[in-house]
N, C-alpha and C positions, 0 to 999 in steps of 0.2 A: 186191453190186456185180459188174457183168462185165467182165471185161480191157480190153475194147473199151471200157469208157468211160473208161479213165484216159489221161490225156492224156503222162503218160510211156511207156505202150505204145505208144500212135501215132505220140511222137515216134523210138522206139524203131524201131518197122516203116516208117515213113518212112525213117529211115538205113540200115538193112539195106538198101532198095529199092536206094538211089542206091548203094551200094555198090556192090553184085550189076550195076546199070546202065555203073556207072563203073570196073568191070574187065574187062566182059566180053570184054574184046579182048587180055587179057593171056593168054598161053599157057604162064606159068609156073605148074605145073597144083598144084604142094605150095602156093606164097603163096598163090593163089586161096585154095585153098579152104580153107586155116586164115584167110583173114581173113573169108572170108563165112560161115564155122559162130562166131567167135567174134561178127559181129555178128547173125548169126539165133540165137544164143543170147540174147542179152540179150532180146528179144522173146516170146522161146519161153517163157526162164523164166521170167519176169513173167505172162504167158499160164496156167505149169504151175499156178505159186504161187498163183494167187488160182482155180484150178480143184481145189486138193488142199481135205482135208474137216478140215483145225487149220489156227490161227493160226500156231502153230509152224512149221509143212509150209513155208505158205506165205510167212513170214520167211527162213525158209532159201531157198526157190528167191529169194526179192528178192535176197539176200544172194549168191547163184549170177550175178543177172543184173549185178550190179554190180560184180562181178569180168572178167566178159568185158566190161563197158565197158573197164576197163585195160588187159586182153589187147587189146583192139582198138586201144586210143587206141596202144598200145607198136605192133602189126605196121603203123597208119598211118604212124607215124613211121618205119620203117624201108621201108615202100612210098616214100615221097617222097626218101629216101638215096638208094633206088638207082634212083630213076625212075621206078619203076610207076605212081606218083601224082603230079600236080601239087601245087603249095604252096599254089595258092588252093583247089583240089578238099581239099586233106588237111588245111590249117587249118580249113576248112568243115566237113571232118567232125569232127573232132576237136573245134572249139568246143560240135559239136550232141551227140557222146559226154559232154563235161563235163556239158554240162549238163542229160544224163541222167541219169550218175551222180550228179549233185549231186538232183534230183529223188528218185532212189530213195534215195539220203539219208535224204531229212525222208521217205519212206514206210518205210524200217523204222525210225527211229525213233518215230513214229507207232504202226506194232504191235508196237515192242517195249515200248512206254508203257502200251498197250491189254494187252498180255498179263501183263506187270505186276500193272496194275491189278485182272485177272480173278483172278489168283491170290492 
């Protein structure tokens, strides 16, 4: 299977986009750019993980990408504290972060079930 076809990666590189879209007028150049490496990570390492050559490999990077959902969902919430973000713009993201993370969820339990099984 290729990254491209899971539908958690595209909901993934869809929100990066609007991210990266819907800051790019902030000049606070440290927030930027920890919140758009922690949401082009989640994409990336979804992307790494199902491109490295083990199951293992690639549970870890899920398990990578599904951390930077929290880091992200945490710097959105303090974008909208101090301004940087709107409430409908940062709930919006943040609903579509859950339920990423909730997605990559049931995919490493999924290969952590499958790699179980293998061994």
């Amino acid at each position: 299977m290729r990254f491209e076809d899971l539908q958690v990666w595209r909901k993934a590189a869809k929100l990066c986009s609007e991210i990266y879209r819907g800051l790019r007028n902030i000049y606070d150049f440290i927030f930027k750019n920890q919140i758009t490496k922690s949401a082009l990570s989640i994409s990336s390492n979804i992307a790494e993980g199902f491109e490295r050559d083990s199951d293992k490999e690639c549970l870890r990077f899920l398990i990578y990408a599904k951390g930077s959902c929290g880091e992200l969902r945490s710097q959105i919430y303090i974008g909208m504290k101090i301004g940087y973000i709107s409430n409908n713009t940062g709930n919006d993201w943040i609903q579509l972060a859950v339920e990423i993370s909730n997605m990559l969820a049931g995919l490493i339990k999924t290969k952590r079930n499958y790699i179980r099984a293998k061994s």
